[in-house]
C-alpha positions in Angstrom: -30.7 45.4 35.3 -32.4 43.1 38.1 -32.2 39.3 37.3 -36.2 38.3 36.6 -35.8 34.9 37.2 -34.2 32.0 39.1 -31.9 30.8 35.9 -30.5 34.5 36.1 -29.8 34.2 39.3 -28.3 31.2 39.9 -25.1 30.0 38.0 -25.8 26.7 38.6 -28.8 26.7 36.0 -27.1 29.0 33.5 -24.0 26.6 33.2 -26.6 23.5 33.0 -28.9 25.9 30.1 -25.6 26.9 28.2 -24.8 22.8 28.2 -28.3 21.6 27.4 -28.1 24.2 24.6 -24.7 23.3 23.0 -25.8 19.5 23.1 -29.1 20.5 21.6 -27.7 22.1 18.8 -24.8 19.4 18.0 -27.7 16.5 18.4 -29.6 18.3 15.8 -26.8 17.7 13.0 -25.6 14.2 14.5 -29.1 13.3 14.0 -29.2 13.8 10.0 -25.8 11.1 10.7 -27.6 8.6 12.2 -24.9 9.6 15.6 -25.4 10.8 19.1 -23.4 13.1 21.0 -21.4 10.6 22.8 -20.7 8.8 19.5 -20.2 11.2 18.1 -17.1 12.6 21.1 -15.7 9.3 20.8 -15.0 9.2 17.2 -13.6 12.4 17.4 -11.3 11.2 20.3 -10.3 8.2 18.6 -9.1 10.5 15.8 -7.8 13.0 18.3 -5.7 10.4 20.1 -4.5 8.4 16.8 -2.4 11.3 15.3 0.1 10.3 17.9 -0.5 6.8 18.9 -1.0 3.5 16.9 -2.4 0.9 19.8 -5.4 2.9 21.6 -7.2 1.3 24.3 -10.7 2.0 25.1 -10.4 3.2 28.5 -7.7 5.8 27.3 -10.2 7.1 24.9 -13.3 6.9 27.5 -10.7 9.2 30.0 -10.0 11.6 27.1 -13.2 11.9 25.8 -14.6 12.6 29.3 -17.7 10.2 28.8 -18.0 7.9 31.6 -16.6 4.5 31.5 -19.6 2.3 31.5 -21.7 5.1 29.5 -18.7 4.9 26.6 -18.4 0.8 26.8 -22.0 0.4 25.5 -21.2 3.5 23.3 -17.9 1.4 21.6 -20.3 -1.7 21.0 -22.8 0.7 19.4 -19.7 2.0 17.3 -18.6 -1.3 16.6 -22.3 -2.7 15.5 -22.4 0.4 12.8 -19.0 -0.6 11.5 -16.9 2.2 12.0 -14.8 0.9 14.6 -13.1 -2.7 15.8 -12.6 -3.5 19.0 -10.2 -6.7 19.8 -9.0 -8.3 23.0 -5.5 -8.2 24.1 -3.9 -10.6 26.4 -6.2 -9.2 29.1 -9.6 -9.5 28.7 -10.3 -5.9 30.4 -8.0 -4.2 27.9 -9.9 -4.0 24.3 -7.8 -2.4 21.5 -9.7 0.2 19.2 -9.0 0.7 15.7 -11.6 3.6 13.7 -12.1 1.6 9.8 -12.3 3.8 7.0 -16.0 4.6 7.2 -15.1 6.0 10.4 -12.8 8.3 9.5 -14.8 9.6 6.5 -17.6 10.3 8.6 -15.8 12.2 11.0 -14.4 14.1 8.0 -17.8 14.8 6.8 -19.3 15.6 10.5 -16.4 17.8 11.8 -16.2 20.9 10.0 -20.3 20.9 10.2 -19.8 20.7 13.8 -16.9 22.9 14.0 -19.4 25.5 12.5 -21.9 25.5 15.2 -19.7 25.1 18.1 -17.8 28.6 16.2 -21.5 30.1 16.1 -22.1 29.4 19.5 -18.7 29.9 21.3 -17.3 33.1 19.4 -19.3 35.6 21.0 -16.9 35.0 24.0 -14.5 36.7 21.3 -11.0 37.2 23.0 -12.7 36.0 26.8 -12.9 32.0 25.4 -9.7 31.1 27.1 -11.0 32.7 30.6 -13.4 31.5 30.0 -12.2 28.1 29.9 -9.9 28.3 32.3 -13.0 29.2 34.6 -15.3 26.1 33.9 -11.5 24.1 34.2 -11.0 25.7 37.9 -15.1 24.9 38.9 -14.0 21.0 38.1 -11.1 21.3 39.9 -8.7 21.0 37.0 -5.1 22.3 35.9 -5.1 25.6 34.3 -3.5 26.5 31.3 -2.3 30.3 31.5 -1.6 31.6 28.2 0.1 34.5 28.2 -0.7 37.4 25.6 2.5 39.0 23.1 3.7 42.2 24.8 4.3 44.3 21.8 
């Protein structure tokens, strides 16, 4: 089958299409919440993160949320202004402490398995190729792979 058009041809645009299309779809429901897509990462990271920590600090959750530093500052005051997170100073004024309140949490309970859903309806048609795939868009960004190894039977 020849490719009939640039986006076809280049993986450049397919990679950018298949990421304007996930965000799409995820800003559609976030919208009905009153969240964006960046909000929206950082709650989940926050919750992420807090399973296994008690003190986060806001550039830990920028770093593992992947949102840029600046971009996810404004996005924390946002956060903070809709009361579902605090933010206080420690000694050092550059190092804010991050707590999610309960309204934070209960939305995330409410958002996640909605968003769960759609990545699933999205995402599953890579069936057993999702962690090559992964692994793939990892080694593009220059990042450590994770091999994981199938049961020999």
């Amino acid at each position: 089958m020849a490719d009939t058009s640039l986006s076809e041809k280049k993986i450049g645009l397919l990679i950018w299409q298949v990421s304007n299309y996930w965000q799409s779809q995820l800003r559609k429901i976030l919208k009905n919440y009153n969240l964006t897509l960046n909000e929206y990462l950082i709650i989940e990271s926050i919750q992420s993160l807090s399973k296994n920590k008690n003190k986060l600090y806001q550039i830990e959750i920028s770093i593992f949320s992947g949102i840029d530093i600046s971009v996810s500052s404004v996005t924390f005051k946002l956060l903070e202004k809709k009361k579902l997170i605090t933010r206080t100073i420690e000694d050092d004024n550059r190092k804010k402490i991050i707590k999610m309140l309960s309204l934070g949490y209960n939305l995330y309970d409410e958002i996640n398995p909605i968003i769960t859903k759609e990545e699933s309806r999205i995402f599953d048609k890579l069936q057993q190729e999702t962690n090559y795939f992964k692994n793939i868009l990892k080694l593009l960004l220059g990042k450590s792979l994770r091999i994981k190894a199938d049961k020999i039977l």
